[in-house]
C-alpha positions in Angstrom: -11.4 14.4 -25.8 -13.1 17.5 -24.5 -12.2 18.3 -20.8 -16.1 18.5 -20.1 -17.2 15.1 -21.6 -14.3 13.4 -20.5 -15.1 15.2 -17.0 -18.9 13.3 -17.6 -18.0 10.2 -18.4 -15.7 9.6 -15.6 -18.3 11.2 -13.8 -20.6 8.4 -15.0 -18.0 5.3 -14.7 -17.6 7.2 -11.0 -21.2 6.7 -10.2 -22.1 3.1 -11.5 -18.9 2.1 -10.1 -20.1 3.5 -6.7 -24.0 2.1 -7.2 -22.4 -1.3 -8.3 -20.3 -1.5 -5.1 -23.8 -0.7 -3.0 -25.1 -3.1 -4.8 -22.7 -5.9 -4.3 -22.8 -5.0 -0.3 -26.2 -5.4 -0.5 -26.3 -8.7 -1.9 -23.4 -9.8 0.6 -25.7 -8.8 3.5 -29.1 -10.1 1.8 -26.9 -13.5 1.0 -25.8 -13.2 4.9 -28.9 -13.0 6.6 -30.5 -15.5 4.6 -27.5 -18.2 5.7 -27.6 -17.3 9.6 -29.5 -19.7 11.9 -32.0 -18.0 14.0 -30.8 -17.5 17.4 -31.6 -15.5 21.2 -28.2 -14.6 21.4 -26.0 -11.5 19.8 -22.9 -13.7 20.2 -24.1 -15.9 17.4 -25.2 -12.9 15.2 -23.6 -10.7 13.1 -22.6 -7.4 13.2 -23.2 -3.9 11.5 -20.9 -1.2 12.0 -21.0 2.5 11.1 -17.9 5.1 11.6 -17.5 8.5 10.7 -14.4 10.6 11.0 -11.7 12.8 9.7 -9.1 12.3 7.6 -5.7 12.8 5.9 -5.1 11.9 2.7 -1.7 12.3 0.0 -2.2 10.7 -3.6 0.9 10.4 -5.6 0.6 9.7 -9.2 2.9 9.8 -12.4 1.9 10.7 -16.4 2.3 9.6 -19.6 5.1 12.2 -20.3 7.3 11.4 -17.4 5.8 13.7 -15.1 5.2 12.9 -11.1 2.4 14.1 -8.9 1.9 14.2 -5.3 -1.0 15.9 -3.6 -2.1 16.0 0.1 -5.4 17.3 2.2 -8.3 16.6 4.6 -11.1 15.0 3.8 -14.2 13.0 5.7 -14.4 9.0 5.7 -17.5 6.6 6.0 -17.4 2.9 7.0 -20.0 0.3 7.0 -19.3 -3.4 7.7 -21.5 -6.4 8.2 -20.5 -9.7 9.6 -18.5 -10.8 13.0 -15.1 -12.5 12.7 -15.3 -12.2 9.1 -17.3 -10.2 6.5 -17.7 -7.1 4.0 -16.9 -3.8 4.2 -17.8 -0.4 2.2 -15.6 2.4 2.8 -16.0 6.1 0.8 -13.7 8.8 1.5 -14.4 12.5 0.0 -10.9 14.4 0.1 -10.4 18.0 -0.6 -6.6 18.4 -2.2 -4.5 21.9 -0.7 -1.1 20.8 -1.3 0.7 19.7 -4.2 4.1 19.0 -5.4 4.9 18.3 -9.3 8.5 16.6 -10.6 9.8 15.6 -13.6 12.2 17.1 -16.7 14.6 17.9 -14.0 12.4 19.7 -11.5 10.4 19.2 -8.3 8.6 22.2 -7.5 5.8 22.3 -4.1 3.0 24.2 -5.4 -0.7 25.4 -4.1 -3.3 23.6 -5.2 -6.0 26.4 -3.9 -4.3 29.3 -6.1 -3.7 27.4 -8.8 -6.8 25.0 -8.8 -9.4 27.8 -7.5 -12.3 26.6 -9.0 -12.8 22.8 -7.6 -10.6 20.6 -6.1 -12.3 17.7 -5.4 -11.6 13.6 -5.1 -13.5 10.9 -4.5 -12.5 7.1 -3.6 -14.3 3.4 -2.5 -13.1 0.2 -1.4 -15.3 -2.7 -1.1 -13.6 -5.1 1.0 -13.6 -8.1 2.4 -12.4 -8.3 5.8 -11.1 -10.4 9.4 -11.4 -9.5 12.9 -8.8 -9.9 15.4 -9.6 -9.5 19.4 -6.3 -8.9 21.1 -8.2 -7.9 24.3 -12.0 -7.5 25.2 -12.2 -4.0 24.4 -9.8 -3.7 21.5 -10.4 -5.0 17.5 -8.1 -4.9 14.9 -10.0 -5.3 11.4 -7.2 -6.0 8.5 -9.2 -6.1 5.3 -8.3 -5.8 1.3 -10.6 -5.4 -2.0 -11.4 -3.0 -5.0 -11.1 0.4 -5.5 -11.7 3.4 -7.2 -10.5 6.5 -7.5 -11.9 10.0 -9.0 -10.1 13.2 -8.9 -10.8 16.7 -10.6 -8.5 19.7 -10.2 -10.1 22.6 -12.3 -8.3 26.2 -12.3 -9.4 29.3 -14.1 -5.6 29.4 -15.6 -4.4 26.2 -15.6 -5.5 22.9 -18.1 -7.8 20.5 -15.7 -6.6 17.1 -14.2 -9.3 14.7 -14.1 -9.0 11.3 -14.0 -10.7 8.1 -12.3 -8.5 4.8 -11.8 -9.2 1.3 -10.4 -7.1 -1.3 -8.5 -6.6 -2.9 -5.3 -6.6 -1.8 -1.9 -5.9 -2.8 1.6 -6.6 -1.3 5.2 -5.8 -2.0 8.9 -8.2 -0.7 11.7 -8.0 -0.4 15.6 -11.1 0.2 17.0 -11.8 0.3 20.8 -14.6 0.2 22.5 -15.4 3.2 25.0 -19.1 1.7 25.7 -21.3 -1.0 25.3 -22.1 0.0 21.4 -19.6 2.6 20.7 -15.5 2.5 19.6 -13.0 4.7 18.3 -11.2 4.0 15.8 -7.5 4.6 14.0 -7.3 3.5 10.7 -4.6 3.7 7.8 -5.6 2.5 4.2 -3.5 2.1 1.1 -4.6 1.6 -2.8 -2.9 0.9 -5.9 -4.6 2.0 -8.7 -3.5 1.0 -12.0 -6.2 1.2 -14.3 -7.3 4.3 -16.3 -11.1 4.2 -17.0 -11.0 7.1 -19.6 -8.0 7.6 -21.6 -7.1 11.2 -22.0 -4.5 12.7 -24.0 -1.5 12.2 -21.0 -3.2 9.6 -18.7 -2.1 8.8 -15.4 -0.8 5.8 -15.3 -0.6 5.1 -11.9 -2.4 6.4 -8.5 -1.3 5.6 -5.7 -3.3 7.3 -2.6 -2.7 6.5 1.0 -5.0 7.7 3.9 -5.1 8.2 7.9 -8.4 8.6 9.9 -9.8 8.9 13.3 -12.8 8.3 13.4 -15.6 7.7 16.0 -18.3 4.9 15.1 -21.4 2.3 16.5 -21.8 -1.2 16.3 -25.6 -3.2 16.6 
């Protein structure tokens, strides 16, 4: 496969898997609203939350041919949930890999991924997830969730062959969020996926992903 059509067609699976994720949180919410009794009270609402913050994310993955990958960089993380003690999640992260370190065939070798990858360095990953809330004191949270995920990535250098893939699997995450004001928090979060599903089968897959991230992140709740 071509690296440019097999760059568009995870570029397509990437999309729909995304839209199809909105869509399903949607329909959660929709479904939701639909099932809650009216009431004059917030305690017997739900919730909608919305974070931003910043992040650090490594990735490790390993190839058809024996070879191991392990990447690390900053990136930016979004978070929407909707419910109260329990409920759905939708969590994005956009990562921008710097630092990378390659083994296998007797090597292990730190390289970086800004000289060698100059031309885009880019990944992309979602979790839908289902989630419950724990309330250890008034003003603390601690959200421990789990769902599906998906994973893009696409490493393009003006010397060196491309890496592109985009995996699906499983992921899980634990949140502390406390609350600084009536409708604000800050929040500490670490989130772990294992991804063993390929979506397009190149030439020397990956055939496992494993990325792990750590954010701060400050966020809202109505």
């Amino acid at each position: 496969m071509q690296p440019e059509s097999a760059f568009m067609k995870s570029h397509f699976i990437s999309s729909a898997a995304a839209a199809l994720l909105v869509a399903l949180l949607s329909t959660t919410a929709s479904a939701q609203s639909a099932s809650d009794e009216p009431s004059d009270t917030v305690e017997e609402g739900r919730d909608h939350t919305y974070s931003l913050g910043l992040s650090l994310v490594g990735s490790r993955f390993r190839t058809e041919d024996g070879y191991r990958m392990g990447m690390m960089g900053p990136g930016l993380t979004v978070n929407y949930t909707v419910g109260r003690q329990m409920g759905f999640g939708l969590r994005a992260n956009i990562t921008f890999p710097m630092h990378g370190r390659v083994a296998g065939n007797g090597e292990d070798d730190g390289v970086n991924l800004i000289t060698m990858y100059d031309k885009q360095r880019l990944s992309f990953d979602t979790t839908y997830y289902f989630y419950y809330r724990l309330r250890p004191t008034e003003a603390l949270d601690v959200v421990l969730g789990g769902g599906v995920h998906v994973h893009t990535l696409r490493l393009v250098g003006s010397q060196f062959d491309p890496i592109e893939l985009i995996q699906g699997g499983l992921a899980g995450l634990a949140r502390a969020e406390y609350r600084f004001a009536d409708h604000f928090f800050l929040s500490g979060e670490v989130a772990l996926a294992i991804d063993p599903i390929d979506f397009v089968k190149h030439q020397n897959r990956a055939t496992l992903v494993a990325p792990i991230a750590l954010t701060f992140a400050v966020g809202a709740r109505r």
